[in-house]
Structure formats: C-alpha cells, structure tokens
C-alpha positions as CSV (number, residue, x, y, z in Angstrom):
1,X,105.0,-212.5,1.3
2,X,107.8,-214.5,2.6
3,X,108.1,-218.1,1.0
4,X,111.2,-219.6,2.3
5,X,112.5,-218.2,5.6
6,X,111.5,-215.7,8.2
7,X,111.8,-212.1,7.2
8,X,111.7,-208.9,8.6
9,X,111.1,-205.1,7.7
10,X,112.6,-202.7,9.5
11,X,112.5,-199.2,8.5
12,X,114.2,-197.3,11.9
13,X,113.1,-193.6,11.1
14,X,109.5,-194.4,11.3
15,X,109.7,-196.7,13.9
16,X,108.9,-199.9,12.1
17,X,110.1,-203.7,12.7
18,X,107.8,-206.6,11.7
19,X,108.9,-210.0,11.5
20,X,107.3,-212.4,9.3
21,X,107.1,-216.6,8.3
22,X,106.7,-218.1,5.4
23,X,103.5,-217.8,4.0
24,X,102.2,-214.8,6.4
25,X,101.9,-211.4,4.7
26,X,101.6,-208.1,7.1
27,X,100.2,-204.6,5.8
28,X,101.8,-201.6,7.2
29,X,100.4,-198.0,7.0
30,X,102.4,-194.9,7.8
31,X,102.7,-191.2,6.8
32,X,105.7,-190.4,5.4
33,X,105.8,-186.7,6.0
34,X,109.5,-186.1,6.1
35,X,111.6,-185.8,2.8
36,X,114.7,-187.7,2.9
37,X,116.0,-190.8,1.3
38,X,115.4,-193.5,3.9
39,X,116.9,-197.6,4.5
40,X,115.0,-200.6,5.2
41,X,116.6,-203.8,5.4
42,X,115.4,-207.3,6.4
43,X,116.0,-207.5,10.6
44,X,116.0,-211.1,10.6
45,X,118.7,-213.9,9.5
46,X,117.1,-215.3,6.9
47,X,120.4,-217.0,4.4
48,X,123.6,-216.4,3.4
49,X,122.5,-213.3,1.2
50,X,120.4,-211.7,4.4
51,X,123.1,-208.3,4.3
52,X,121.9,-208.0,0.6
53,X,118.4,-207.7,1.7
54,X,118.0,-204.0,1.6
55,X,117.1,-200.7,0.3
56,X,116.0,-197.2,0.2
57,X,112.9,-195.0,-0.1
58,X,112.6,-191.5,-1.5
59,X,109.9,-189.4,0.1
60,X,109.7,-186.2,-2.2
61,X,108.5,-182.7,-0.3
62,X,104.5,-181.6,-1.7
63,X,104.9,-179.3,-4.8
C-alpha cells in the first residue's frame, strides 16, 4: 500500500506496470513459469530515493 507518494510496479519480463496513490492497494496474479532471477523496480518518481526502490525475484524450476 502506498502511503506517501505515487508508486509503481513494474516487473518487464511478465509484462507488468501498475501505478498506484496513496492509500490504493492493487492485487496482481501471474504465473511465474520461467526460472530466472528477475527485477522490479518502482516506475514512478516518487522521492529522492525512487532509484533505490528495487529488487529481484527468484523463480526456482519444479523438483
């Protein structure tokens, strides 16, 4: 949930890009069927630490 600014989620390998306000929240489904270690970052200015706002996602291949 975004308190202070306008956020986004963008996560480009699975075609995802929300933007959301303060207060909203968003749910997202998707199958993540690929293994890979995969970004998503915030896609919206939202302050001075907005290039921090970012991470990765491990999707692990079925045993």
């Amino acid at each position: 949930r975004a308190q202070d600014a306008t956020h986004g989620l963008a996560i480009p390998q699975y075609n995802i890009n929300l933007s959301l306000e303060p207060g909203e929240t968003e749910t997202i489904e998707f199958d993540a069927d690929v293994p890979g270690v995969f970004p998503f970052y915030c896609s919206e200015f939202c302050s001075a630490l907005h290039l921090e706002m970012l991470g990765y996602f491990l999707v692990k291949p079925q045993s």
